[in-house]
LUMDOGU-72720 format. One record per residue (C-alpha): x, y, z; chain. Coordinates in steps of 0.2 Angstrom, whole numbers, plus 5000, padded with zeros to 4 digits. Layout:
N
MISE X Y Z A .
...
***
This chain:
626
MISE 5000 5000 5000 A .
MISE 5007 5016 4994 A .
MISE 5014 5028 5009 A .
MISE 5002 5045 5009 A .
MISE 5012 5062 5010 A .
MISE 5005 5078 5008 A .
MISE 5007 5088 4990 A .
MISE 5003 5107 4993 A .
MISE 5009 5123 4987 A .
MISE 5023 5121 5000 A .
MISE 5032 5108 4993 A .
MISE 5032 5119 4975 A .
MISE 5050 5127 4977 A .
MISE 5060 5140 4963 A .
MISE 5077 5141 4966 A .
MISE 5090 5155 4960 A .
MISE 5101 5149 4946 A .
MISE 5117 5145 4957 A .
MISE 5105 5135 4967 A .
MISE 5099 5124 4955 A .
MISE 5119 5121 4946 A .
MISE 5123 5116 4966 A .
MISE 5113 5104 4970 A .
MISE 5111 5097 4951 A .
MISE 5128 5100 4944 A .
MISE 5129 5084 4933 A .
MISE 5115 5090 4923 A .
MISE 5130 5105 4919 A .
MISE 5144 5097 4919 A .
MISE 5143 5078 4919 A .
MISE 5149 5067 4934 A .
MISE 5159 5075 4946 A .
MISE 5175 5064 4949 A .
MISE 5191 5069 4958 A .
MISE 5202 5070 4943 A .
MISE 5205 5052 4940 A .
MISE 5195 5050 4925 A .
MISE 5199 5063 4910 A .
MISE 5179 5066 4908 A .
MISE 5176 5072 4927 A .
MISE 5168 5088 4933 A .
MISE 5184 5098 4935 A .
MISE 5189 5097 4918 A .
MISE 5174 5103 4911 A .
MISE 5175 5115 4920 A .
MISE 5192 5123 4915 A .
MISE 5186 5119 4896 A .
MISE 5171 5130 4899 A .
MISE 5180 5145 4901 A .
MISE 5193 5141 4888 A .
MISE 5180 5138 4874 A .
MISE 5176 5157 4878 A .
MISE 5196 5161 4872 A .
MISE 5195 5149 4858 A .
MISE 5176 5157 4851 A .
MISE 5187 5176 4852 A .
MISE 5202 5168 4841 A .
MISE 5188 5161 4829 A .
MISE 5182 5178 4826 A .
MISE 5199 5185 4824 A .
MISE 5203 5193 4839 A .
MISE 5218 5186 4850 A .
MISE 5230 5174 4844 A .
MISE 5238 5168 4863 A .
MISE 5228 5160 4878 A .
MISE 5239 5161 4895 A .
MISE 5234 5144 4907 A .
MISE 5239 5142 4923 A .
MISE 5235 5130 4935 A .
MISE 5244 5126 4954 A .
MISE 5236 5119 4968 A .
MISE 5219 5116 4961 A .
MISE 5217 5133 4957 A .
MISE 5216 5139 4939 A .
MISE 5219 5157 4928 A .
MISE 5214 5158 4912 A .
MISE 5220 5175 4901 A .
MISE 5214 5176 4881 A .
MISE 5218 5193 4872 A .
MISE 5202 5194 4863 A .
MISE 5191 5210 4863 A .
MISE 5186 5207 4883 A .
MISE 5168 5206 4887 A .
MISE 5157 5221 4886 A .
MISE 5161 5231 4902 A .
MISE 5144 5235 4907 A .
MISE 5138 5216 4904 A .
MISE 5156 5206 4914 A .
MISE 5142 5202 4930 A .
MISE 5127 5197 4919 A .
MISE 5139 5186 4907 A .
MISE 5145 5175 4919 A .
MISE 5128 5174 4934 A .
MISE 5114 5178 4924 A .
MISE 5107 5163 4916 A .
MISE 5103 5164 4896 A .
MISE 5113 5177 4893 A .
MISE 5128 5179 4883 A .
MISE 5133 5186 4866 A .
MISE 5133 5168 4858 A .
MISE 5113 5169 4853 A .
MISE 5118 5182 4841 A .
MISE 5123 5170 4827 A .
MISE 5131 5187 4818 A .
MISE 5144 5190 4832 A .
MISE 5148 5171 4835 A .
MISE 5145 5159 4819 A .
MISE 5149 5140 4821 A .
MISE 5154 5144 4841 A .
MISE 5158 5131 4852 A .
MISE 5147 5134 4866 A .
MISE 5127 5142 4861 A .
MISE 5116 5143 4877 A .
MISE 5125 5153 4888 A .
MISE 5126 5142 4904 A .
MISE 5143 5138 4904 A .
MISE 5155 5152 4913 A .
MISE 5139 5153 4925 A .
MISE 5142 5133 4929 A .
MISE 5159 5138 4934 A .
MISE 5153 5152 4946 A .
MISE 5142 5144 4956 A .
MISE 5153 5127 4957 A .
MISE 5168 5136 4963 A .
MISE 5171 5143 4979 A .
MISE 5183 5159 4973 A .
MISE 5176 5165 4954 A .
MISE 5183 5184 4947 A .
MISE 5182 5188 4931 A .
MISE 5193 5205 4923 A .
MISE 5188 5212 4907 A .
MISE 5198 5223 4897 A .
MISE 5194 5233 4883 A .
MISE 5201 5250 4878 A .
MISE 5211 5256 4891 A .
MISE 5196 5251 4906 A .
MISE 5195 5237 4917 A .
MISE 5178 5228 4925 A .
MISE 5182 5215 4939 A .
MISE 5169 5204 4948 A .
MISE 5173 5191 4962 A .
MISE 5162 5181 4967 A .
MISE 5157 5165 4979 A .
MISE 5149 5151 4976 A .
MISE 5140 5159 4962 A .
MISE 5135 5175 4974 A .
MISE 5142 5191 4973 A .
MISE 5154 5195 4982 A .
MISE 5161 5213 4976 A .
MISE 5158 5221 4960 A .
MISE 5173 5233 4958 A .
MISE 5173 5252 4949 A .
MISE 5178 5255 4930 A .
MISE 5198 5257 4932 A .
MISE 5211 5265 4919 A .
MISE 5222 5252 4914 A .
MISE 5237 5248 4900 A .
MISE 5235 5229 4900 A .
MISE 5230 5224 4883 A .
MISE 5210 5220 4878 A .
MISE 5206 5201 4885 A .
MISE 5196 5192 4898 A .
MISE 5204 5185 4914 A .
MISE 5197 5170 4922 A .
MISE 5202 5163 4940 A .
MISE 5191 5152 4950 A .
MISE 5195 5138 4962 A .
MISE 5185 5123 4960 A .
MISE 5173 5120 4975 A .
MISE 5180 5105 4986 A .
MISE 5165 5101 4995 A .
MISE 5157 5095 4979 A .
MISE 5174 5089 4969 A .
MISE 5179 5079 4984 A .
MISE 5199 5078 4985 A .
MISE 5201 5084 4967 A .
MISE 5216 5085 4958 A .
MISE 5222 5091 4942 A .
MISE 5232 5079 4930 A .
MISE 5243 5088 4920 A .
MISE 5244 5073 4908 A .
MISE 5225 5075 4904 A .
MISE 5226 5095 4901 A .
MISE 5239 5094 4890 A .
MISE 5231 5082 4879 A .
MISE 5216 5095 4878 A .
MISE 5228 5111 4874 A .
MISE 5235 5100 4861 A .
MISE 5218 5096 4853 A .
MISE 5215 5115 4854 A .
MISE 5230 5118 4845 A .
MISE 5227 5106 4831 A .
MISE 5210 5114 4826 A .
MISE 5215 5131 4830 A .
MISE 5230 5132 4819 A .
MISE 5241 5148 4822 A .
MISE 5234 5150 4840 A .
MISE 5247 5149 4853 A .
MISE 5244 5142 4871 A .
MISE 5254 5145 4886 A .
MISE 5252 5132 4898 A .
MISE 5261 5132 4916 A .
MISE 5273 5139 4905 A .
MISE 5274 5127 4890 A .
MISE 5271 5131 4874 A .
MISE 5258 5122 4864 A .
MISE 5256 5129 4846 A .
MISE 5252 5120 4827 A .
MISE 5256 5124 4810 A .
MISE 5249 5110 4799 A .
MISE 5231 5105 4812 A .
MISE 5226 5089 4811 A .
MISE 5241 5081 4801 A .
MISE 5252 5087 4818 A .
MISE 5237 5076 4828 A .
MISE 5241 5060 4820 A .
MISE 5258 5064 4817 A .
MISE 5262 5065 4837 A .
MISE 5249 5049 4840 A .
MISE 5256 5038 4824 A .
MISE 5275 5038 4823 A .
MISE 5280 5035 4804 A .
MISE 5285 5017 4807 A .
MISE 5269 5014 4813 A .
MISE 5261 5022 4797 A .
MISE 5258 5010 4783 A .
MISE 5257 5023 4773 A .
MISE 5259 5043 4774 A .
MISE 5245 5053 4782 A .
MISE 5232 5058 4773 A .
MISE 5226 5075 4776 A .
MISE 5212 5083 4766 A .
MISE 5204 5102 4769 A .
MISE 5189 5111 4761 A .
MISE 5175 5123 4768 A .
MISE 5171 5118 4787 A .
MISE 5179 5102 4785 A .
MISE 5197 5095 4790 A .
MISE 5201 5074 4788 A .
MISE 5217 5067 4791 A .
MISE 5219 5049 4791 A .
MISE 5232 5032 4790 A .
MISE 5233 5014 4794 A .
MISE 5244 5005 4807 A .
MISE 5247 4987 4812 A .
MISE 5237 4990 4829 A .
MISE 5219 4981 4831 A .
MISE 5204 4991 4831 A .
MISE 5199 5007 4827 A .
MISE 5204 5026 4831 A .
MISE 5197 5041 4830 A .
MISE 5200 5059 4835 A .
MISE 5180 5068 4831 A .
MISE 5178 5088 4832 A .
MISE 5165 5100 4830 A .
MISE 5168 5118 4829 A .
MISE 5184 5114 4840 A .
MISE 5175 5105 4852 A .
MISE 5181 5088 4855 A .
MISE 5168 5076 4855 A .
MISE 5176 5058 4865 A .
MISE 5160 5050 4862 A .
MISE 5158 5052 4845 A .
MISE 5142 5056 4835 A .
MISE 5132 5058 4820 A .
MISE 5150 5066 4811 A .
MISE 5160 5053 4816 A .
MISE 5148 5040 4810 A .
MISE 5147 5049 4795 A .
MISE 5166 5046 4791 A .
MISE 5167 5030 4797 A .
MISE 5154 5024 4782 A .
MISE 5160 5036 4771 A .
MISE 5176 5028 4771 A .
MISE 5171 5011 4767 A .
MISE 5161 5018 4752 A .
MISE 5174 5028 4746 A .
MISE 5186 5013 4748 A .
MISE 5175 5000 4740 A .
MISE 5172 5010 4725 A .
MISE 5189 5013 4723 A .
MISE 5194 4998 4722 A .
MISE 5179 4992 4716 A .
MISE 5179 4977 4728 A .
MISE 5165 4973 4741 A .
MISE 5175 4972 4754 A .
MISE 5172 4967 4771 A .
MISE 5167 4983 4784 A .
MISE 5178 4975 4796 A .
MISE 5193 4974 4783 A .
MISE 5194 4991 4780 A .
MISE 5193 5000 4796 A .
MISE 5203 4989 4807 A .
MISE 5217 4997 4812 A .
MISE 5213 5014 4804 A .
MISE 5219 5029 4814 A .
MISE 5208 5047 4808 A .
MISE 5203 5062 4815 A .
MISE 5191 5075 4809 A .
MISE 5184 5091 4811 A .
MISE 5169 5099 4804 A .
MISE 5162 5116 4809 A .
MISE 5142 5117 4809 A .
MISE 5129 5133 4811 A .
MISE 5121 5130 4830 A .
MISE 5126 5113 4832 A .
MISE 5115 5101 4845 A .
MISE 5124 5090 4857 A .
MISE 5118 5076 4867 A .
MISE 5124 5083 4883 A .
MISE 5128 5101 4892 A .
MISE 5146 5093 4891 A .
MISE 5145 5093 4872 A .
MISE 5154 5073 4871 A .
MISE 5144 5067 4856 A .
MISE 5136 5076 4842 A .
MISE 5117 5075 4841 A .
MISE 5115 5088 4823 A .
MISE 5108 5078 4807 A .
MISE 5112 5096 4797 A .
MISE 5126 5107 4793 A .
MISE 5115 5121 4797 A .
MISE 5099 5130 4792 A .
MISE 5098 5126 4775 A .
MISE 5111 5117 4774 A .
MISE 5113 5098 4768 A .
MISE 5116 5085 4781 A .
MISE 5132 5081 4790 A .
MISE 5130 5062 4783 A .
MISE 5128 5068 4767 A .
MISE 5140 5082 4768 A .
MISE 5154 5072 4774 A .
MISE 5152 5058 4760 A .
MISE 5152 5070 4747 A .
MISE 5168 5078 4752 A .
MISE 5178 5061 4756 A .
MISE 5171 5053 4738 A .
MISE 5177 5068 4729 A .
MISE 5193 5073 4740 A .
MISE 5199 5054 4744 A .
MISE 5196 5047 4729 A .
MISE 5205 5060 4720 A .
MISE 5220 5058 4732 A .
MISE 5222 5037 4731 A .
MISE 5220 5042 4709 A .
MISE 5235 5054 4712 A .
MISE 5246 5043 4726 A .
MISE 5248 5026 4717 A .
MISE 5259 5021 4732 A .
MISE 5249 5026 4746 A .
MISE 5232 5018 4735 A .
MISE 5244 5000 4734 A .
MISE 5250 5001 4752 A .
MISE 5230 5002 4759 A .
MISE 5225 4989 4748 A .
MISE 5239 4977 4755 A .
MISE 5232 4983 4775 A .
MISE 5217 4978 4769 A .
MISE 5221 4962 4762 A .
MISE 5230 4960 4779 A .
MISE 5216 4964 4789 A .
MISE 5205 4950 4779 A .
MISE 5218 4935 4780 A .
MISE 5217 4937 4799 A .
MISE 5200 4940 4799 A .
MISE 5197 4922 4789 A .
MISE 5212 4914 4799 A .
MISE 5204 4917 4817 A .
MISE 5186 4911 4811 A .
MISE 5188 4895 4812 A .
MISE 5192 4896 4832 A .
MISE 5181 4909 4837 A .
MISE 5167 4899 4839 A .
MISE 5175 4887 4849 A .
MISE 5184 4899 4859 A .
MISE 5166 4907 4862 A .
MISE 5158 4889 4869 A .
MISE 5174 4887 4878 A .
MISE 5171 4904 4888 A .
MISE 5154 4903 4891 A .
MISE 5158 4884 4898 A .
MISE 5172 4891 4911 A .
MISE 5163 4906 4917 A .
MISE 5148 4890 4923 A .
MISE 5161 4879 4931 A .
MISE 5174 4888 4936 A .
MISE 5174 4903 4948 A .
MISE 5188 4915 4936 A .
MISE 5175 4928 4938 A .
MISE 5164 4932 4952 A .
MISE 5152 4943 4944 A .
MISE 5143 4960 4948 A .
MISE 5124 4965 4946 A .
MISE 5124 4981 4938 A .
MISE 5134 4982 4923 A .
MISE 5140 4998 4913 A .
MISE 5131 5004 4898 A .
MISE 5139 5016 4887 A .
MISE 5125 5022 4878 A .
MISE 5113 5024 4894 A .
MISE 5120 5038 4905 A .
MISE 5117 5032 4925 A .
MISE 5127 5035 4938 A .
MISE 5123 5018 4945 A .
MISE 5133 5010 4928 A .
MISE 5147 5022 4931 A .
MISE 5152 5014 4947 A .
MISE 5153 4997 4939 A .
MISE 5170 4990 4942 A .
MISE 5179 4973 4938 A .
MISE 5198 4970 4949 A .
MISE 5208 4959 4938 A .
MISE 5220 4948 4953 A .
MISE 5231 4934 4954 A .
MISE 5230 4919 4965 A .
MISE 5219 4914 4977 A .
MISE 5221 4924 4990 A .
MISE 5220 4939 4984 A .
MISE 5205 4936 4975 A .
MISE 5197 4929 4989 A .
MISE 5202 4943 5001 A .
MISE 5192 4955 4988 A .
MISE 5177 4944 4984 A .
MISE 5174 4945 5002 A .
MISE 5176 4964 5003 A .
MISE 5168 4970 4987 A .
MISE 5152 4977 4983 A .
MISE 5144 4964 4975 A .
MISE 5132 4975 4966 A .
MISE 5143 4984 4956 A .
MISE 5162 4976 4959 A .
MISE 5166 4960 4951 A .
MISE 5183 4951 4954 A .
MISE 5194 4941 4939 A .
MISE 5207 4929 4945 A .
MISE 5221 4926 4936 A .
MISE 5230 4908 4938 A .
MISE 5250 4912 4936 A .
MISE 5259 4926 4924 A .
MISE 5249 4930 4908 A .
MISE 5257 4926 4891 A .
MISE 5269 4942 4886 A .
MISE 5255 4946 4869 A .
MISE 5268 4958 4861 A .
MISE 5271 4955 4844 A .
MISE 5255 4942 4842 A .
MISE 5241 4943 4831 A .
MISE 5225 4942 4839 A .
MISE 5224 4924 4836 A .
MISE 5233 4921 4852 A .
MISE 5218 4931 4860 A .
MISE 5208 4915 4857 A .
MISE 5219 4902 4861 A .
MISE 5225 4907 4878 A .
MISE 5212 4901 4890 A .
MISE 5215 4916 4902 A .
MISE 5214 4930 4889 A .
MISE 5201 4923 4880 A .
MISE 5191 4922 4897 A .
MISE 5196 4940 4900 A .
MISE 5189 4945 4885 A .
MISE 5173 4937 4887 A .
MISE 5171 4941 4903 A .
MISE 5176 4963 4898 A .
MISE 5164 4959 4882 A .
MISE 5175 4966 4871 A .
MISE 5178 4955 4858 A .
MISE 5168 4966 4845 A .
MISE 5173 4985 4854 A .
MISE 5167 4994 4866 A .
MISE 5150 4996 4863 A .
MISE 5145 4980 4873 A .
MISE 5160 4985 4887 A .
MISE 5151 4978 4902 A .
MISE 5161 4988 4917 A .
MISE 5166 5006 4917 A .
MISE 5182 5004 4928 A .
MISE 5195 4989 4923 A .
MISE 5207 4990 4939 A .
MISE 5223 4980 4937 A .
MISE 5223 4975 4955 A .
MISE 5243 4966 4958 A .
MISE 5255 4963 4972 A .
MISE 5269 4978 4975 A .
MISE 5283 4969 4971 A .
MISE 5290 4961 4957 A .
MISE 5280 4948 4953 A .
MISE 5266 4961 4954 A .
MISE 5272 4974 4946 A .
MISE 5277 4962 4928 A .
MISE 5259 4953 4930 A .
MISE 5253 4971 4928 A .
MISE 5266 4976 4912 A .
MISE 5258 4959 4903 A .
MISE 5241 4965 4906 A .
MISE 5244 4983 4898 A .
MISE 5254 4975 4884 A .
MISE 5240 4963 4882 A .
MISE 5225 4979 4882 A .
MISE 5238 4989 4874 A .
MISE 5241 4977 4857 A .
MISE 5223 4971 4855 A .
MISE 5212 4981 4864 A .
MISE 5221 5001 4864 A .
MISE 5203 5010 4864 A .
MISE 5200 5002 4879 A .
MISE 5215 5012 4887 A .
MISE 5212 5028 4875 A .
MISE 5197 5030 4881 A .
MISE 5201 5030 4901 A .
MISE 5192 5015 4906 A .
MISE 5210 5003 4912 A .
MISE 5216 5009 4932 A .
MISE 5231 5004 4942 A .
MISE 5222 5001 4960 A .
MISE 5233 5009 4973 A .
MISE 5234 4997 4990 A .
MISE 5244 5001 5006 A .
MISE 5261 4995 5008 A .
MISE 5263 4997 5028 A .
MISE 5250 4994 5044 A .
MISE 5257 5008 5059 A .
MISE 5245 5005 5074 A .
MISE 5245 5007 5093 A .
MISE 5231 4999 5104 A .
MISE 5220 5016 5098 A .
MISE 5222 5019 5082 A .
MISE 5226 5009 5065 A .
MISE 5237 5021 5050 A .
MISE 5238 5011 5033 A .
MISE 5251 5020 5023 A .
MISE 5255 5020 5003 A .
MISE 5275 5026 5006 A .
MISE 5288 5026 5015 A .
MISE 5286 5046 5019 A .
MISE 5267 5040 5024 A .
MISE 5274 5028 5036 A .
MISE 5286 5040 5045 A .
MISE 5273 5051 5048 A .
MISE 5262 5039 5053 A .
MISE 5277 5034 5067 A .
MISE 5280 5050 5073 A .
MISE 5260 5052 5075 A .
MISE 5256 5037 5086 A .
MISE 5273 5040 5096 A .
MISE 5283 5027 5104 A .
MISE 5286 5008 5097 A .
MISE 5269 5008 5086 A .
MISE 5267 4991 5078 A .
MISE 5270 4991 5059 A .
MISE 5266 4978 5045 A .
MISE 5274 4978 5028 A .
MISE 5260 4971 5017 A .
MISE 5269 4958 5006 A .
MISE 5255 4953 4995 A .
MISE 5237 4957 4992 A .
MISE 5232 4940 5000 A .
MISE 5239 4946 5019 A .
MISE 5226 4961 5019 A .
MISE 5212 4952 5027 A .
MISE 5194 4955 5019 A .
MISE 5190 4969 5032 A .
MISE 5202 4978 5030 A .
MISE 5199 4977 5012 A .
MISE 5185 4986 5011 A .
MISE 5194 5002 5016 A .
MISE 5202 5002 4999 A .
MISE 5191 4997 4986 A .
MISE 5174 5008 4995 A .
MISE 5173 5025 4996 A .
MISE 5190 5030 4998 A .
MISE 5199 5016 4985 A .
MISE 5214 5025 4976 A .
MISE 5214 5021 4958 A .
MISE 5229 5027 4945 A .
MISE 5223 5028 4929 A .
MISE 5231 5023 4914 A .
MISE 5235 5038 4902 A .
MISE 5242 5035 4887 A .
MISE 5251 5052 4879 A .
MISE 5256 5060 4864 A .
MISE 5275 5060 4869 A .
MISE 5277 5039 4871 A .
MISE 5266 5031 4854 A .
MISE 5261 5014 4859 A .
MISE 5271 5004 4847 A .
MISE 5286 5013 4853 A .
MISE 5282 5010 4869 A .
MISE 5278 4990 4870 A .
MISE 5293 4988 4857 A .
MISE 5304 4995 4872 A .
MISE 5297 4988 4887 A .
MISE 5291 4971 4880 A .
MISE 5302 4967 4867 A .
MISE 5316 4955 4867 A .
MISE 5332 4962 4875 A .
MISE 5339 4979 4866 A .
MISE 5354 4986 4870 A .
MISE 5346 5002 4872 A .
MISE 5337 4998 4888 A .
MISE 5351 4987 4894 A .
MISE 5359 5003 4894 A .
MISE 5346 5014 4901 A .
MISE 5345 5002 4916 A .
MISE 5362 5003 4921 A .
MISE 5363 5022 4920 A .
MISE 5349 5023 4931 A .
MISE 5352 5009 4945 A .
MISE 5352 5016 4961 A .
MISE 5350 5012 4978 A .
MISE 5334 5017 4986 A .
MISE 5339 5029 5002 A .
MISE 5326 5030 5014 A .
MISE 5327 5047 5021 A .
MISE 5314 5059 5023 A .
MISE 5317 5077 5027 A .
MISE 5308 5084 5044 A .
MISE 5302 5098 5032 A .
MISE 5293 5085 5021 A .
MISE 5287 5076 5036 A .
MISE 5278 5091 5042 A .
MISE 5270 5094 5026 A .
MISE 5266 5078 5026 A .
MISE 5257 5080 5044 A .
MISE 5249 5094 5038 A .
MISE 5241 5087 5025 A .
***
């Protein structure tokens, strides 16, 4: 029987804008994260206010943007005209105001309904904005989204510009940090699509001449390349493309500078306009599969009001380039049939060397068939009899946004124990534990034929759903859970080299962790430390005084279940995986996982040291007072 409340006028409430952004901040900005993941709240944040920079560049005004982050706390400096000096308040905490509704002023913008600099107000605890223009200066500072002094006109001889500071609010981005990794991969991006802009950040340099041809070029060294970048330009739209010998697909989708990580209708576009392009070319019906596997592309189109899926503009929902304007699908067809056919006609070489990819692409295809199947029955049989996985309830679901799939974890573990110490502990409705029996096979250098034949790879796959790409990716957080020693540590090398070789969207995309796990127990007969370092541990000493009782945790199998759920609840410590423009993937496996070069013979005996462990008082009072 259904519980009777009251429903009067009183429980009809209207909250002020900032109100509304506080207590329902993912509708603005998407989750909220602590920096960990390269989509949380923090990030959005900062690209709200630089989106503003880049729209003044893209109207012709201002060709540097100053970035400055330390401590969590950021400063953001364009030289673009500055906002209007009577509007600097109402542009960043009025709601639907903002110059980007007039189509004449900002055409094929970034950002179109105003909310943005306002999510940034309200979310942070310390907001000023500057504008300058003329020889005059404005300055607002604000808290939480309220006013908190509105400053007189001032005579000034800075140049024109907009200054942005705000210190993201720690009571909603809980133990928030920003990774200089995943800022740096979004300067770059703006760079690329913004080519002659130069960004300053923390004082490196970040600047393009050639766009998207320098994108590909930093993520696809030319020994990678099968064949030479293909980069094509016309009216609102930029393609650069190549094929390597990795598995799967990559792409790099913008819209009107905006980089869209979850893809969309222009995306999809390419991807069949590609295959059509191909196949008439060559005038062969070849298999989809064939011809994008392994492909490596990024494109940018700019479109008249465009209509994401979210506020945090990830995926692209516009069918049209604009008001009267034909559709992206076909838009985006016409210009690769026209432009890359013309290009293979003209590049004999490049046109042999795709068609021999793709030929490649097909003889594995047809190679692996045969043990799919079986591989498949096998995998379904092991998951019923055998107790490899102990699975969760709630599974992700890329295309469904929930926050309940967003928590969805999986802990790959060796041995036993370990496993057993974390099935005990976990949350069974949204952590699941894979148990790995003994070191995995070093994959570097296969095809993806091995994929299938080893038991414990093929159960991983099956287990991830991954066989097919991400689209049916069954957890949102793949944490490589392993032993702090050695062993550990090369169990956790084989696993990357294994995602890395066949599966590298999986790591592009932020979805592969390193879980953190204490390393000391430092406890009195009051109060129990667990401690990640050796600095950690001092502290932890000095703090419960004399002859506290302290465990070096060998293994994850000596940290009994109880104590587990400290680490992987609320305040679990996870590493994420980033993969970087500086260290391309083949470079990096070839390195690490290859057979012995005298290169890192070498580079291991310069660096063999012995570990000292000293710690400095001053580092153990910083320590303390953290």
């Amino acid at each position: 029987m259904a519980r009777k409340s009251n429903y009067t006028e009183e429980n009809i409430k209207s909250l002020e804008w900032r109100e509304h952004i506080r207590i329902r901040p993912g509708m603005y900005i998407g989750k909220l994260g602590d920096g960990s993941s390269m989509d949380d709240g923090i990030y959005v944040l900062l690209k709200e206010v630089i989106d503003n920079s880049i729209d003044e560049f893209m109207m012709g005004f201002g060709k540097q943007i100053d970035i400055d982050i330390e401590d969590g706390k950021v400063r953001v400096r364009d030289f673009g005209r500055g906002i209007p000096l009577g509007k600097v308040v109402d542009c960043v905490a009025r709601m639907n105001t903002g110059a980007k509704y007039d189509s004449k002023a900002f055409q094929k913008s970034v950002g179109l309904n105003g909310v943005g600099t306002k999510a940034v107000n309200a979310l942070s605890t310390y907001f000023k904005v500057q504008s300058i223009r003329d020889g005059k200066t404005k300055v607002a500072e604000f808290n939480k989204g309220e006013l908190l002094k509105e400053h007189r006109l001032a005579k000034t001889q800075e140049e024109n510009g907009t200054i942005t500071y705000f210190e993201p609010d720690n009571s909603i981005f809980k133990k928030y940090k920003y990774r200089p990794e995943f800022i740096e991969t979004r300067i770059w991006n703006y760079a690329y699509l913004n080519s002659g802009l130069t960004i300053n950040f923390n004082g490196k340099k970040y600047f393009s001449k050639k766009g998207l041809y320098d994108l590909l070029s930093r993520k696809v060294t030319e020994e990678e390349q099968r064949y030479p970048i293909i980069h094509l330009k016309g009216e609102d739209i930029e393609v650069a493309m190549t094929h390597t010998n990795q598995y799967g697909e990559e792409y790099y989708s913008f819209v009107n500078g905006q980089y869209t990580t979850q893809g969309g209708t222009h995306q999809g576009a390419f991807r069949e306009a590609v295959v059509k392009t191909v196949r008439d070319f060559y005038k062969k019906s070849f298999d989809v599969a064939d011809i994008r596997t392994a492909i490596t592309a990024a494109i940018s189109i700019r479109v008249q009001e465009p209509v994401f899926e979210s506020q945090t503009k990830t995926k692209l929902g516009s069918i049209t380039m604009g008001p009267k304007e034909p559709t992206v699908k076909a838009f985006i067809l016409d210009f690769l049939k026209r432009e890359l056919d013309n290009y293979l006609h003209k590049n004999p070489k490049v046109a042999d060397a795709l068609l021999k990819r793709i030929l490649q692409s097909e003889r594995e295809r047809k190679e692996i068939a045969g043990i799919k199947k079986l591989a498949r029955t096998r995998a379904k049989k092991a998951n019923l009899h055998n107790k490899k996985l102990r699975d969760c309830r709630i599974h992700y679901n890329a295309k469904k946004k929930d926050a309940r799939f967003e928590e969805s974890t999986i802990f790959i573990t060796e041995g036993d124990s370990a496993s057993g110490s974390l099935t005990k502990a976990r949350d069974v409705q949204t952590q699941a534990v894979f148990s790995l029996r003994g070191k995995p096979l070093n994959t570097y250098n296969k095809t993806k034929k091995i994929v299938y034949e080893n038991e414990e790879f093929n159960l991983l796959q099956h287990a991830l759903n991954i066989e097919d790409g991400l689209d049916g990716l069954r957890y949102n957080k793949v944490v490589i859970a392993t032993d702090a020693d050695v062993d550990g540590m090369h169990i956790r090398l084989l696993l990357m080299t294994f995602f890395l070789q066949f599966f590298p969207d999986l790591v592009r995309t932020g979805h592969i962790y390193i879980l953190e796990t204490p390393l000391f127990r430092v406890r009195n007969k009051k109060e129990t430390i667990y401690c990640y370092s050796e600095k950690e541990k001092r502290v932890a000493m000095k703090k419960l005084g004399k002859n506290p009782e302290v465990t070096r945790f060998k293994g994850l199998g000596e940290i009994s279940p109880d104590e587990f759920e400290d680490f992987i609840g609320k305040g679990m410590r996870l590493d994420p995986v980033v993969m970087t423009d500086d260290s391309p993937t083949q470079t990096l496996l070839k390195y690490y996982m290859g057979t012995n070069t005298p290169e890192r013979q070498t580079f291991i005996i310069d660096n063999l040291r012995v570990e000292e462990d000293v710690v400095e008082d001053e580092e153990v009072e910083a320590l303390e007072e953290a």
